[in-house]
MARVEX-953239 format. One line per field, with one value per residue (C-alpha): residue in one letter; z, x, y. Coordinates in Angstrom, 2 decimals. Example, Ala and Ser with C-alpha at 12.3 -4.5 7.8 and 13.67 -1.06 7.14 Angstrom:
<drenlos>
res c(A; S)
up c(7.80; 7.14)
east c(12.30; 13.67)
north c(-4.50; -1.06)
</drenlos>
This chain:
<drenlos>
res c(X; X; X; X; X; X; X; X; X; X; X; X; X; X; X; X; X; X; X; X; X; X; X; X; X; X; X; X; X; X; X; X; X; X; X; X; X; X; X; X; X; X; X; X; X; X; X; X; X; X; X; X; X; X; X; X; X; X; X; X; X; X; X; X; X; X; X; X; X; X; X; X; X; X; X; X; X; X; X; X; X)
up c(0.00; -1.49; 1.74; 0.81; 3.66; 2.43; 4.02; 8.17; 7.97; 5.32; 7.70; 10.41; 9.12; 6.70; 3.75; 1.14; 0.10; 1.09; 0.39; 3.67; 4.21; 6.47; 8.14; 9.22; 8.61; 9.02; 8.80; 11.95; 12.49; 10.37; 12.17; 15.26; 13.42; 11.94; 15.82; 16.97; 14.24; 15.15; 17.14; 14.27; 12.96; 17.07; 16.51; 13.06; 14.09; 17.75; 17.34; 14.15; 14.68; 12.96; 9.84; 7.12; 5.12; 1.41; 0.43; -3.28; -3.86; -2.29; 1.19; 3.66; 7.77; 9.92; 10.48; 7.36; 5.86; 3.95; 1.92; -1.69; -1.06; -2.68; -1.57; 1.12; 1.80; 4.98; 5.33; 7.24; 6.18; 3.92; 3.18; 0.28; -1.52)
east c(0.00; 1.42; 1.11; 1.28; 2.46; 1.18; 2.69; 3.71; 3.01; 5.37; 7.41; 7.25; 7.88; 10.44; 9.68; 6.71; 5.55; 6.10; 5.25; 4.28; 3.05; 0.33; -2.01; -4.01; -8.19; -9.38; -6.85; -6.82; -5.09; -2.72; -1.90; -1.48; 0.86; 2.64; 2.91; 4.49; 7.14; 9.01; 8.76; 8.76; 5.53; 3.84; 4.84; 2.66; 0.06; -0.33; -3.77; -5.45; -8.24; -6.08; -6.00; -7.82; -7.46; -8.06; -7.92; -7.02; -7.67; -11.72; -12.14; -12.40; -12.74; -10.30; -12.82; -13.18; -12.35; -8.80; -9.85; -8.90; -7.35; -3.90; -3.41; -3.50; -3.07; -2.36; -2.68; -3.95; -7.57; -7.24; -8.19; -9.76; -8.21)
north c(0.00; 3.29; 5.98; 9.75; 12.73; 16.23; 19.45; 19.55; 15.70; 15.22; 17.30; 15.52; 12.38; 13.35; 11.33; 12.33; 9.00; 5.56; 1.83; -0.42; -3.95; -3.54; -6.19; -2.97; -3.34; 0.32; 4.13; 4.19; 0.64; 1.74; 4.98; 2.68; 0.58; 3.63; 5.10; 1.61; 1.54; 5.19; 7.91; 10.40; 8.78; 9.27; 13.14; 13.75; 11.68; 12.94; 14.83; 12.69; 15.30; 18.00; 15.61; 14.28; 11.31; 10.24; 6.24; 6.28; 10.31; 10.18; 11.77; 9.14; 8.98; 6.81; 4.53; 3.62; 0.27; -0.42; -3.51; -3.19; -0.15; 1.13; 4.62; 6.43; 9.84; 12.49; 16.06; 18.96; 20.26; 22.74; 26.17; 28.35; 30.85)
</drenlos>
C-alpha cells in the first residue's frame, strides 16, 4: 500500500511518500501501526483530529475500511483561496 504525507506531515515524518506492508483493517489501524514503528511517525500523528485522510484520492474517515485499497493519503484540512 502506497502511503502519501502532504505538508507539516510530510514534515514531520520526513519522507513524502512511502510503500508499507500492512495487516491494518481500518486508517486508523494503520496509524497505530505507523505510531508503533518510530517515534517520528507518534509526533505527526499525535492529534489525528487536525488531519484528514483520502484512500485512493476520495475523502475518507479513519474509520473507514482499507480492503482493496492502494493509496492512502495524509494532510492537514485545507483552506480556500
Amino acid at each position: 500500500m502506497d502511503i502519501l504525507y502532504f505538508a507539516w506531515v510530510r514534515e514531520r515524518i520526513g519522507v513524502p511518500r512511502e510503500t508499507v506492508t500492512t495487516e491494518a483493517k481500518t486508517v486508523n489501524d494503520l496509524v497505530q501501526e505507523l505510531i508503533a514503528k518510530e517515534e517520528r511517525y507518534a509526533a505527526a500523528f499525535a492529534d489525528i483530529s487536525a488531519l484528514r485522510v483520502a484512500l485512493d484520492q476520495d475523502l475518507s474517515d479513519f474509520d473507514a475500511p482499507l480492503d482493496g485499497v492502494r493509496e492512502v493519503a495524509f494532510f492537514p484540512p485545507m483552506t480556500g483561496g
